[in-house]
N, C-alpha and C positions, 0 to 999 in steps of 0.2 A: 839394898843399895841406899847411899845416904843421896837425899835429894836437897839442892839447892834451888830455890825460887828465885828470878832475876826479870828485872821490868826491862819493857821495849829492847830485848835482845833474845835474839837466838841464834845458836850454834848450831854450827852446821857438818857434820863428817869431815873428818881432812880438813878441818881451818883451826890455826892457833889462833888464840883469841883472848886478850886479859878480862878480866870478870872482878868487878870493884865490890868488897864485902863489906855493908855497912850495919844490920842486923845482927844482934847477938845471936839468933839463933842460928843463920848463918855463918857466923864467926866459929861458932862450936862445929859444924858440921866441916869449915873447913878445915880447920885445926885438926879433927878426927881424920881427915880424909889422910892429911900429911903425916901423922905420927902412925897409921895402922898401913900407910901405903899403896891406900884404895883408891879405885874408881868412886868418881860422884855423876847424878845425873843430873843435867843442868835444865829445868822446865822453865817456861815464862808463863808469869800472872796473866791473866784475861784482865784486870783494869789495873792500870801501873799506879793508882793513886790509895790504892789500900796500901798502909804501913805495915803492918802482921797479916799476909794471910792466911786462910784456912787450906784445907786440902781442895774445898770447893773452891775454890777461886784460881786455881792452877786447872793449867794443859794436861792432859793424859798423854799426849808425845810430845818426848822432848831427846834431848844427846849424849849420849853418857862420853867422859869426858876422863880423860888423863888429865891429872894435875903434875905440871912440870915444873912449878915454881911458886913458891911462896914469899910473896916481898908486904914489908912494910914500909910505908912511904915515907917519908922527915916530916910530912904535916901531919903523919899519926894514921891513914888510911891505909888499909889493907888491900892487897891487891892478889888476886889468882892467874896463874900464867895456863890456862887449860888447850889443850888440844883431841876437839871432835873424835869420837873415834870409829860409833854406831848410834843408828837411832835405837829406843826403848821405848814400851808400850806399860804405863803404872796399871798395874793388874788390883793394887791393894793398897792403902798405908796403914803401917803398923803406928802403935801406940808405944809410950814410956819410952820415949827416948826424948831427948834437950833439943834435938834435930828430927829432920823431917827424914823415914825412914819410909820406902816402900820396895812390897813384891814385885819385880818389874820384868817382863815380855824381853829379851833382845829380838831387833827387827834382823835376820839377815839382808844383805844386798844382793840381789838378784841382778848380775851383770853380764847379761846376755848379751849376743853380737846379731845382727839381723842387718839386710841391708836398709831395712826401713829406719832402725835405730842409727845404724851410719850415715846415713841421710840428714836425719834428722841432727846428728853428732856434728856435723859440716858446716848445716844453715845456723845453728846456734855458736858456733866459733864464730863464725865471721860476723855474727852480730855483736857479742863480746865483744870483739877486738875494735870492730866500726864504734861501738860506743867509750872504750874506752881512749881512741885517739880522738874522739870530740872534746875531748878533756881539755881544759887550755893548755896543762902540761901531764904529757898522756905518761902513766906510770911502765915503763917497758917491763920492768921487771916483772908485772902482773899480765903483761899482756904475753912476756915467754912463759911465764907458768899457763897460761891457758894455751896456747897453741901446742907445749907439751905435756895437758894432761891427755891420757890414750882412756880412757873410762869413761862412760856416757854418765853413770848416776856422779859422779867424780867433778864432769864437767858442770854437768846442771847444778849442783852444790855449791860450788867456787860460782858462779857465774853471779847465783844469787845471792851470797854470804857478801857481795863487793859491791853488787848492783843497788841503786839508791830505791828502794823496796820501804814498804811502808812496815812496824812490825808482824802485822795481821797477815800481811801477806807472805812474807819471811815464813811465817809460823805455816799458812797453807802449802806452801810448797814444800815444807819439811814434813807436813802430813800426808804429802802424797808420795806411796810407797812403790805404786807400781813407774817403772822409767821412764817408757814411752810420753805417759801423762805427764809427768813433771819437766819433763824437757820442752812437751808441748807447754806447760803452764808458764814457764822459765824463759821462752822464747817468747810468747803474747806481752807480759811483760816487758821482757827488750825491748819489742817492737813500739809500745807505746812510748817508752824512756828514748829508743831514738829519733819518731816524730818530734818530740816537745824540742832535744837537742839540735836537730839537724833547723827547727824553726831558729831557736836561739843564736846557732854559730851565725844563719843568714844574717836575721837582724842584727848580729854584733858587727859582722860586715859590713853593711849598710850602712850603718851610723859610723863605724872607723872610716868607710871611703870618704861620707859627707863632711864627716870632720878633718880629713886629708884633703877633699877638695873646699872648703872654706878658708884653711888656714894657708892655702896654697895662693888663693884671690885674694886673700887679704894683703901677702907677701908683697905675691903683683902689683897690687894696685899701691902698697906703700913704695915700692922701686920705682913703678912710672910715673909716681908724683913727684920724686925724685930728683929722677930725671929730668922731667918740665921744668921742677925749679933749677938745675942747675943747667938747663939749653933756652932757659926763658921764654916755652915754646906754650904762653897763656891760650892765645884763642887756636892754633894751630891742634892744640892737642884733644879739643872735643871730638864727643863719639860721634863716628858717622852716622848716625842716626839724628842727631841732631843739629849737623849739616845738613841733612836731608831739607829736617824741617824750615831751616829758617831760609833755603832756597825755596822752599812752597810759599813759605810768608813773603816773599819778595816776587814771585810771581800772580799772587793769588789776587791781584788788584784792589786791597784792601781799602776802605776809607781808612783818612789818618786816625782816625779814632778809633778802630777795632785793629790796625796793625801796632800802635804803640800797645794795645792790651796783649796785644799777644806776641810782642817783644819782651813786654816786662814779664810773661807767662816761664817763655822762652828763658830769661836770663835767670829765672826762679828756678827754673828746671836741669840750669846748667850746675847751680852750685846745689843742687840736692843729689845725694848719692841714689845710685837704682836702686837700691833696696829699701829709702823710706817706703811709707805706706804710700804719704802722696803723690808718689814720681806717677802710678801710673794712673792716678786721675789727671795728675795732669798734662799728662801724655794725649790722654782722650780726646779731651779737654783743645789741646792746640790738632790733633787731628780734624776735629767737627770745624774749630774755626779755617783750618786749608782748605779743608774739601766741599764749603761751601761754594757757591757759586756768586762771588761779590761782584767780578765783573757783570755790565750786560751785552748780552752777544748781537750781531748785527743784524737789524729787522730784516725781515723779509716780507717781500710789499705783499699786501694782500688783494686778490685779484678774484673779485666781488662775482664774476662769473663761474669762476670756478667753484667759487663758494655757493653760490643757489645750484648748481649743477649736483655739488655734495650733497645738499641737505634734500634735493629731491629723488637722489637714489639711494637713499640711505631712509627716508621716512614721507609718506604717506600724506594726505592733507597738510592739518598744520599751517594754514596758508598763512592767517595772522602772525603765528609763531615764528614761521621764516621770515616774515617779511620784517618784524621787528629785528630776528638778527642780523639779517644782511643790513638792516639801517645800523646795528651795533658796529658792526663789521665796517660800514663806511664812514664811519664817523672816527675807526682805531686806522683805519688808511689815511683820511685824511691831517688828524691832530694823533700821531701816536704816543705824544710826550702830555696829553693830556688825561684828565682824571674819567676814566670809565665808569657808569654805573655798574653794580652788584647784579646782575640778574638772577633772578629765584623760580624755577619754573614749579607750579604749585598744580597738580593733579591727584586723582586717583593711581593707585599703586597699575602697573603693566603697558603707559601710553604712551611708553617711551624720554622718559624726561632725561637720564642717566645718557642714553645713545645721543639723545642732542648736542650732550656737552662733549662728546665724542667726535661729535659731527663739524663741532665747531673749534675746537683742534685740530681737527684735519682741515678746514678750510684756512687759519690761519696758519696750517704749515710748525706749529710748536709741538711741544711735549704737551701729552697732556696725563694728569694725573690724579687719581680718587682719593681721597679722604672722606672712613665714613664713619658719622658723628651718631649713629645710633646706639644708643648706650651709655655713652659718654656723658659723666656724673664730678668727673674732677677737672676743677679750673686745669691743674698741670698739665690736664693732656693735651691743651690746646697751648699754655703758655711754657710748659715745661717746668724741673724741679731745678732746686737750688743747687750747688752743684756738692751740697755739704753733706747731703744724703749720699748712700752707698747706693750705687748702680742709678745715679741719675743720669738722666737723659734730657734732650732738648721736646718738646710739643711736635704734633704730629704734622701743623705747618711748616715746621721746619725743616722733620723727617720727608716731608712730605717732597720739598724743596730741592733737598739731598738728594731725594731718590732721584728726581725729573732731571738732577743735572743745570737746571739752566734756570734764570731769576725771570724769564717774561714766558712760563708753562701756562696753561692751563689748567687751574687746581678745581677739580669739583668737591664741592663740602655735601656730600648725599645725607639726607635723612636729618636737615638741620632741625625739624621738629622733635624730633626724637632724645634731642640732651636733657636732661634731666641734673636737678638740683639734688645733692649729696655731703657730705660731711666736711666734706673736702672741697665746698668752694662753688660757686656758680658757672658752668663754660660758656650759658651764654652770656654773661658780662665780659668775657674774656675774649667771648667773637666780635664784643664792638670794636675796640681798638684793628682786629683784624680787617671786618668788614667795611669799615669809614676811609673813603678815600682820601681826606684830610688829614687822616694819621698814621695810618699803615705806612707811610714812608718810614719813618722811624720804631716800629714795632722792636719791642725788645722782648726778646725769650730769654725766661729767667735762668734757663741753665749756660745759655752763652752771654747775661750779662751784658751785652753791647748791642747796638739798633742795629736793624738790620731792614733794608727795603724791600716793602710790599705791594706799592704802589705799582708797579710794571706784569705784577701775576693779572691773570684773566680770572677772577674767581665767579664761581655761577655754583647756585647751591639748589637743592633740591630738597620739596617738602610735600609729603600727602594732604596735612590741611596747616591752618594756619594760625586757628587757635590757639597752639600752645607753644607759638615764638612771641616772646616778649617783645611789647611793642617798640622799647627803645630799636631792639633790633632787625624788626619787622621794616621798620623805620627809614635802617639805611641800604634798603635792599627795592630792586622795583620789581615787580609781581606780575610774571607772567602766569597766567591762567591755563593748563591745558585740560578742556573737557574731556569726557568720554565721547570715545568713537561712535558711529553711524553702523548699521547695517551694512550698509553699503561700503563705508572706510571698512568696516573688517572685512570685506569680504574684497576687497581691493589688497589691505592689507597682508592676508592668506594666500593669496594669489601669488605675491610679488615676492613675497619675501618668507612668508611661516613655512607652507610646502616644500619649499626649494632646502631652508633650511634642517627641515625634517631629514627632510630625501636623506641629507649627507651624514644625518646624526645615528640615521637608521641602517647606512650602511647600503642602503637601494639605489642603483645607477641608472642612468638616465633610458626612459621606455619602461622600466619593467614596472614602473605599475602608475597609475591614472588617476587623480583624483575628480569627481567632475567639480562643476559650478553649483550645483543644484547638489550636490552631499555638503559642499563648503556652507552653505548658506542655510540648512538642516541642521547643519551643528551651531551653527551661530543663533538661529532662531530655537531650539529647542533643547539644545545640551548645555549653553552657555548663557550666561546672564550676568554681565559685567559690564565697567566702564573700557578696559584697556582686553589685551589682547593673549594675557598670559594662560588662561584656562583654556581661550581657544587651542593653543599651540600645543596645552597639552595634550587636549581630545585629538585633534590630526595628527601627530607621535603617537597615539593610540591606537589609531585607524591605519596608521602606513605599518607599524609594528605586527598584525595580526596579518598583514600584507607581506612582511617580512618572512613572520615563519611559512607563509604557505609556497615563500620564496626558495627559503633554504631545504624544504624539505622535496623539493625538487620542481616544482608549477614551472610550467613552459607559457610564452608570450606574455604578453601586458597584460597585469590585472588589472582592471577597471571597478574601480569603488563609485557605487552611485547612490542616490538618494534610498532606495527601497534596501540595500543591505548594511544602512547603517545600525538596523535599531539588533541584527546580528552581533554587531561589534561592538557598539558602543550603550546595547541594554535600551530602554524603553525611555523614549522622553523625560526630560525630568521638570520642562520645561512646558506649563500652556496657556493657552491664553481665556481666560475664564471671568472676565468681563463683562461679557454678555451675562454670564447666568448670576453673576452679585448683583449685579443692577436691576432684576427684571421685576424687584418687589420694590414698594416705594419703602423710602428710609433708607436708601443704601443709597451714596454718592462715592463716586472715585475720584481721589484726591494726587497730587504728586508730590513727592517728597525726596529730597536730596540727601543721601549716603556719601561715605567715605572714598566708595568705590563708583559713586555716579549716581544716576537719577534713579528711582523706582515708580512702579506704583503703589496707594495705597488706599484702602477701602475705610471708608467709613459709616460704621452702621449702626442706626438707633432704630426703638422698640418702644414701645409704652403699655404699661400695662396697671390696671385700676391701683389705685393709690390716692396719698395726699398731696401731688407735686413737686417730691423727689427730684431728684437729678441726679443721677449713678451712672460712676465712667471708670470703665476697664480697658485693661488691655496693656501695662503698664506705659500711663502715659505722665510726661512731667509736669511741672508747674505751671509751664510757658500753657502747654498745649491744654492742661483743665481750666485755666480761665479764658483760653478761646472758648473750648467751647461753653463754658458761663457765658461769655459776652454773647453767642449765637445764641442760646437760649434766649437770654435779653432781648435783641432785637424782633426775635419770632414771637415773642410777645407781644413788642410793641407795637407790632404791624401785625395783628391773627386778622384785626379787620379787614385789612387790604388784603392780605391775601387767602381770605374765604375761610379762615380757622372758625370755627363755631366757639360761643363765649363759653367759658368754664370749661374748657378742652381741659386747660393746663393744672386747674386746680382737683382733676379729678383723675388724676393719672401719673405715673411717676416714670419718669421719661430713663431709659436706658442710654447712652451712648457707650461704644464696644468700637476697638481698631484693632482686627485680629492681626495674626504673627504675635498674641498675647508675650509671647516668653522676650522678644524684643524693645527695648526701653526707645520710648518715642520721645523728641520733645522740640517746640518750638510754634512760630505764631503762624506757619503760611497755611497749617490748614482748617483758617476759620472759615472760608469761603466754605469750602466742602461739608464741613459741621453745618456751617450754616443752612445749607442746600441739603442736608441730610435731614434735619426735624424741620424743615419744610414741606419735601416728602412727606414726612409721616404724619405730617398732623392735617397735609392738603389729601393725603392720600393719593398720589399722583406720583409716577415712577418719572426720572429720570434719566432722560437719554443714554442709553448703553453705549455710545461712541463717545460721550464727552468725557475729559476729565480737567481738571479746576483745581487752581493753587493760587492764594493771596491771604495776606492779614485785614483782619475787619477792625470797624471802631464802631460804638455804639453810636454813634450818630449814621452806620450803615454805608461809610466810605469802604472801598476797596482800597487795600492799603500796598507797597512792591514789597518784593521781595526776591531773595538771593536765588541761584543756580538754579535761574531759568534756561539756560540753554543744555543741560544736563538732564531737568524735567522732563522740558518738548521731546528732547530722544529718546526717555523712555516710554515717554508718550507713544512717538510712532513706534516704538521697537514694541509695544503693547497691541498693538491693532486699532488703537484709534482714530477718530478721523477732526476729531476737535477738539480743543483747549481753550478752557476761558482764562485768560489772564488779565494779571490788573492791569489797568492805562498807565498808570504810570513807569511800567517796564518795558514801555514799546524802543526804550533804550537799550534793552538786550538783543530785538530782532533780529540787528546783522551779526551777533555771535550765532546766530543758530545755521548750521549747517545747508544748503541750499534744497536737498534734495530731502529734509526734512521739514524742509517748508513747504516743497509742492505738495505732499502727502497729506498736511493739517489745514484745514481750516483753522483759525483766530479770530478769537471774541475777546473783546477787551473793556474789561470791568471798571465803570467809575463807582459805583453803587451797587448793591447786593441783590435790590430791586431788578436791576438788567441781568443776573443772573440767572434770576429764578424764572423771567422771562425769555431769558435760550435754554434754559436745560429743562425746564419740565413738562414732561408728557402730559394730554387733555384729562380729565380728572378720567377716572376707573370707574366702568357702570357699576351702578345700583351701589349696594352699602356695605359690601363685603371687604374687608380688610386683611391686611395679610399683618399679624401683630411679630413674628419673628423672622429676622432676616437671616 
């Protein structure tokens, strides 16, 4: 048979099909094929970019093919008119011939009937026909020749000879002999050709409706322009929507100055079409300006009894602390058009400072509202952005504002120590305009552009320490102090309020279980050790929760939690008191020292041991506190005589000083005393009173010098076990800050000299010569 080679085509049984001859050697073959009246077999190359190929570069199955016509074209190409007839399997090619000759296989058709073939003969019609009416213009004629061909391998051949098939795959489905398969092969194909089309007609749809409904609006909106101009209906014809607005700008009691901006906003937004970019910024934009709150709403008198009645069932002691508000409170009743101070309640994190300003929104009867600044690194958040940025907004005083609904709230600024300086600007420069009574009337937020009054908010801001508010802004704020609680306050505080709230969080109704007095005050003294009251709450949540489950899983009558079944529940003390046994060798004094969280104690312990005069100090302590105790070494020097040191002690020894909790960074001047009184000890050899403990700065001339959060000290003094504190004299200014019932419990020594020191705290010298060199 003579064979003809043809790129990216194949023929398929039963399809007419022209065949373009541009190959001399093809030219002969078909020439041959026409003048001797033969069949030729039509194979396709494996790569269409070879010009002459070999026998290796062709299909072994390909179609042998009727030639029905032979045309040459007017631009000189030759053309083949063939029609499919049978596939053929090239067993051989012969040599010596001008054309490609070979021994070739006929494939019979094997065209069985079976219901699975009929089946299968069905779902592949109606995919056919589904893909070819996706067509934009679906060919009928091709779609009647497949619903009347009656032959399965007939159908799979026409399906794929028409279907948009890549050649490789064309070529696989005409090597597949058996039917069943090739129909299956012929159908997996449809199926992918009519996902891709059934996507495409969607999306053609889609974009013809958007362009039907655009060019439909634009129509519109060209007639009812129209129309307006020939009914001269200018301001009649705005969108309701912006009637709306400019009846909110007429109610919203604007000053003149922010409602002319937001007329001229208004009249910007009437001659811009909705579909610029910026309609709907500045939509936004005249939204925030309506919905603030520019009026102010009408006082409500505040009635100063109700107000202490508030703040005493809502919190605990406090006495100073209320009584300053209630004076805040009488002074906004009496002058309420007058300039309030800023108050800043400054504690330990959990003593409630957050609930006061709660407390005192409900006493003045307003909104009240949190803002909280921890974290906060960008001026904008507090002043807001410009409004030229995408997705700006106003500062969170003004969100803040927004939210509360009303211009005379209650705004608490929480955790004002916690802003932090960033890339983006400082916020606390940003909080002075806010927090200065002389200017917050006029405060301007950069994204609404116009003043806006601040002067009528209640602002009261909250800080753990104070350090690290810059002092401009420190400045314009007055500084309430709230210490750490008492023993006694928490166990008051437990009482009144932690229990009861437990009770309801835990799900436990009233009776079924008992806390006593004596388990509340176990856990204060031995589970807990803070200034405020949050760790308490969590231990009694604790205790009622083990209470719970022995609830649910059925327990009858009141449980009753008491001191002896706590360490069941809540594990072994973590908490003790070991005072006694640091003090009982000399060179160990107990010092007080003030934390974040409240007062502690803290030990201070020296050693000596043979040397050249050394002075070595651990325990990571900082600068402040290594030239205390340099200066206490000094002093003990300059007085060994007076107080009984033997000469050459010091040059023949090298003196240790140690403040254990080594892994905790210490630093500051109050505990020279205690150094001081520490190589006192050791170099008199004489122990120091295991109930005292001592805090002040010294000076080489051997003054006692004041110093800060003494009534935070005394408390953890008593809450330690002690029975007395030297303090300096000059802090007998602090005494009425200290708690009452922490007074009864202490003795007080009050230090002008280091001298009167060492004469209340040291024990009679230690018989005989025995020394104790390590504490």
């Amino acid at each position: 048979m003579i064979i003809m080679p043809v790129r990216n085509f194949v023929l398929f049984p039963g399809i007419v099909m022209p065949v373009t001859v541009g190959r001399q050697r093809s030219i002969a073959a078909a020439q041959q094929a026409v003048r001797e009246q033969r069949q030729i077999g039509i194979l396709m190359q494996r790569d269409p970019q070879i010009e002459e190929p070999t026998t290796l570069d062709m299909h072994r199955m390909g179609t042998i093919a009727n030639v029905v016509r032979y045309v040459t074209a007017p631009d000189g190409t030759q053309h083949l008119i063939c029609q499919g007839e049978q596939r053929f399997q090239v067993l051989e090619f012969l040599s010596g011939w001008p054309f490609f000759v070979a021994r070739v296989l006929r494939i019979p058709e094997a065209d069985s009937k079976s219901p699975e073939i009929e089946a299968r003969m069905m779902h592949l019609r109606n995919q056919a026909v589904e893909a070819l009416e996706l067509l934009p213009q679906a060919p009928q004629e091709l779609i009647a020749a497949i619903q009347g061909v009656e032959s399965p391998a007939g159908l799979a051949d026409l399906s794929a000879a028409y279907m948009d098939l890549k050649p490789d795959e064309r070529q696989e489905v005409l090597e597949t002999v058996d039917v069943p398969a090739r129909m299956e092969k012929v159908s997996r194909f449809l199926a992918q050709r009519l996902e891709v089309m059934r996507l495409s007609a969607e999306i053609g749809k889609q974009t013809r409706a958007a362009l039907d409904e655009r060019q439909r609006e634009v129509l519109l909106r060209e007639q009812m322009a129209a129309i307006q101009k020939q009914l001269g209906e200018g301001e009649e014809g705005k969108a309701a929507e912006l009637v709306e607005i400019e009846q909110a700008i007429a109610k919203a009691g604007m000053p003149k100055e922010v409602e002319d901006q937001a007329r001229k906003e208004l009249r910007r937004l009437q001659r811009m079409p909705d579909s610029a970019a910026e309609y709907g910024m500045a939509r936004t934009y005249l939204d925030w300006l309506v919905e603030l709150p520019w009026a102010l709403p009408e006082e409500t008198p505040i009635d100063i009894k109700e107000a202490r009645r508030i703040l005493d069932a809502d919190h605990y002691g406090l006495d100073k602390i209320k009584q300053r508000i209630v004076e805040y409170l009488a002074v906004r009743k009496l002058a309420p058009q007058g300039k309030a101070p800023i108050l800043c309640f400054v504690g330990p994190p959990g003593v409630g400072k957050t609930s006061l300003g709660q407390s005192i929104a409900k006493a003045m009867n307003r909104k009240f509202v949190r803002v909280s600044l921890g974290g906060v690194h960008d001026e904008a958040e507090i002043r807001g952005h410009r409004r030229t940025y995408i997705g700006a907004l106003p500062g969170n005083i003004i969100q803040g504002i927004r939210k509360a609904g009303t211009r005379n709230c209650v705004m608490m600024l929480d955790e004002i120590d916690k802003m932090g300086t960033g890339i983006h600007g400082d916020p606390s420069a940003a909080m002075l305009e806010v927090l200065d009574p002389e200017q917050n009337s006029t405060f301007r937020d950069a994204y609404l552009g116009v003043p806006f009054d601040l002067s009528r908010v209640v602002f009261i801001t909250t800080a753990n320490m104070l350090d690290t508010i810059q002092g401009p802004l420190r400045d314009r704020m007055e500084i309430i102090s709230l210490a750490g609680y008492t023993a006694m306050e928490k166990l008051e505080i437990a009482k009144r309020y932690l229990v009861r709230r437990q009770l309801e969080a835990n799900g436990i109704k009233e009776g079924q279980v008992e806390i006593t007095e004596a388990a509340l005050d176990e856990i204060i003294q031995h589970y807990t050790r803070e200034a405020g009251v949050r760790n308490l709450e969590r231990e009694i949540g604790k205790t009622l929760r083990n209470a719970a489950v022995r609830i649910a899983e059925g327990a009858t009558g009141p449980i009753r939690i008491d001191r002896d079944g706590l360490a069941a529940i809540l594990g072994a003390s973590r908490f003790e008191n070991e005072v006694a046994m640091r003090t009982s060798v000399p060179g160990v004094a107990t010092g007080l020292a003030w934390t974040p969280v409240g007062g502690d104690i803290l030990f201070i312990e020296a050693t000596k041991t043979p040397g050249g005069g050394r002075l070595i100090l651990t325990g990571q302590l900082g600068e402040v506190m290594r030239e205390s105790a340099q200066a206490a070494l000094s002093i003990v020097k300059n007085r060994a005589a007076a107080l009984g040191i033997e000469d050459g002690a010091f040059e023949k020894s090298d003196i240790h000083i140690h403040v254990p909790a080594g892994a905790t960074p210490k630093d500051g001047p109050s505990a020279g005393v205690a150094m001081f009184m520490a190589l006192t000890s050791l170099m008199t050899n004489r122990t120091i009173r295991s109930d005292t403990a001592m805090t002040g700065e010294i000076s080489l001339r051997g003054l006692v010098l004041p110093v800060g959060g003494i009534k935070e000290k005394v408390v953890a003094a008593a809450g330690a076990g002690l029975k007395r504190v030297m303090l300096p004299a000059r802090n007998r200014r602090d005494y009425d800050d200290i708690p009452e019932e922490t007074r009864k419990q202490l003795e007080f020594v009050w230090l002008e000299r280091v001298e009167e020191a060492a004469a209340a705290a040291l024990e009679p010298s230690v018989a005989g010569e025995a020394r104790t060199e390590v504490a």
